[in-house]
C-alpha positions, 0 to 999 in steps of 0.5 A: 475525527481528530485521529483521521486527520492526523492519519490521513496527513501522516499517512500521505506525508509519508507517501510524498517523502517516501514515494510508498506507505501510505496505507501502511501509516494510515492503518496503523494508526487507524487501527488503535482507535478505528475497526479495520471494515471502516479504514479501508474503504476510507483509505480506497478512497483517499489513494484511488486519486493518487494512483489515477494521476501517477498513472497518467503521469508515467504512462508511457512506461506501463508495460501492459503484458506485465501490468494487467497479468499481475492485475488479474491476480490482485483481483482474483485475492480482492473477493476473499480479502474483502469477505474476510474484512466483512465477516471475521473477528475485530480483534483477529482482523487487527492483529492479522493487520499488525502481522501484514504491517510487519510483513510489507515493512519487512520487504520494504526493508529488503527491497531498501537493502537490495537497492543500495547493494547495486548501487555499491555495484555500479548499478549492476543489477542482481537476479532477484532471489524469488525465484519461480512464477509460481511463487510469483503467482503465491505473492500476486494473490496474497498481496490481493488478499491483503489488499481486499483486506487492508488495502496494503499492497507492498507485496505487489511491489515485490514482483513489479520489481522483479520485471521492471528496469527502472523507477518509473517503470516500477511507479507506472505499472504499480499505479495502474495495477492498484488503479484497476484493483482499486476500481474493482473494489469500489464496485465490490465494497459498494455491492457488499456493503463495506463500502457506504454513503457515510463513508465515502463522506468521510473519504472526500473531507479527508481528501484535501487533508491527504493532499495537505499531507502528500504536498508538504511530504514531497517540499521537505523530500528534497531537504531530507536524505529520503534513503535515511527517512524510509528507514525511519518508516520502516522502523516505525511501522515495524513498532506500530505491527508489535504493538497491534499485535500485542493489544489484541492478544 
């Protein structure tokens, strides 16, 4: 129980400097003592709140034709990602989940970079490079799948920003995005099995520890240079992917 809490404080700390990864710490931490069908019902439970409340907050900047499209597609990846987390190989679910950790720390990093090249350009927006809808479409579906699977969502992040112009634009409508996703996969993971009453327990006596976590994140936010810390993130998340990956070879 000792490794939840640490992860479930850890994982919301993050979230209240970075504004993100929360999921990403939680499961890489997780998934060195924990088998992933167990997390992610868990961690659903610990960020429906969060992004419920952020929705709310920033509602008046959703921009519903963008949202519930993307929406749609997050759910159409949720029914084989969660299928895959029911049936398939522990070890090979790890080391899935090591190279998805690897993967949304690496377009966090570019999203990182692309931010502070606009910034040097006086706040000229770039066209982003990915390109097509159709590509735009692949990642939708992909980031659902990794989300029925690990609950891991920074592909999406990749398309919000490409149709959203500022910061809460981008918070609103990912919040509502992953709210609508994550009400579906209560309703999917409760008639699947995945998710349980032992579970669901444990996701709401870890719910003030995340809270815990997310409040002092976001006191030492304002002391700390945030764009300094999400490289540490970032860094460390990479590290904790290799290290997955290579346990369960």
């Amino acid at each position: 129980m000792i490794l939840w809490i640490t992860a479930a404080f850890a994982g919301y700390f993050v979230k209240g400097i970075c504004g993100f990864a929360n999921t990403l710490v939680l499961t890489g931490i997780l998934s060195f003592g924990a088998d992933n069908v167990n997390i992610t019902p868990v961690d659903l439970i610990l960020s429906y709140g969060a992004n419920a409340a952020m929705a709310f907050k920033e509602r008046k900047h959703i921009k519903w034709r963008v949202a519930l499209p993307l929406a749609l597609l997050v759910l159409m990846g949720c029914l084989p990602g969660a299928f895959l987390l029911k049936t398939s190989n522990v070890n090979v679910i790890k080391i899935a989940a090591g190279g998805a950790i690897i993967l949304a720390a690496l377009v966090m990093l570019a999203r990182n970079l692309k931010a502070e090249k606009a910034d040097k350009n006086a706040g000229i927006v770039q066209k982003d490079s990915i390109g097509s809808k159709l590509l735009t479409l692949f990642i939708a579906i992909v980031s659902g799948i990794l989300s029925g699977l690990y609950g891991i969502g920074a592909l999406m992040s990749v398309c919000v920003s490409r149709v959203t112009e500022n910061s809460h634009q981008f918070k609103a409508n990912m919040s509502l995005i992953f709210f609508a996703e994550g009400t579906f996969r209560i309703i999917l993971y409760s008639c699947i099995g995945i998710l349980n009453l032992q579970l669901l327990l444990r996701g709401l006596m870890l719910l003030p520890v995340s809270l815990a976590g997310l409040f002092c994140g976001m006191k030492l936010s304002g002391r700390i240079d945030e764009s300094k810390a999400k490289y540490v993130v970032i860094f460390f998340l990479i590290l904790s992917g290799i290290v997955l990956i290579l346990n369960n070879i």
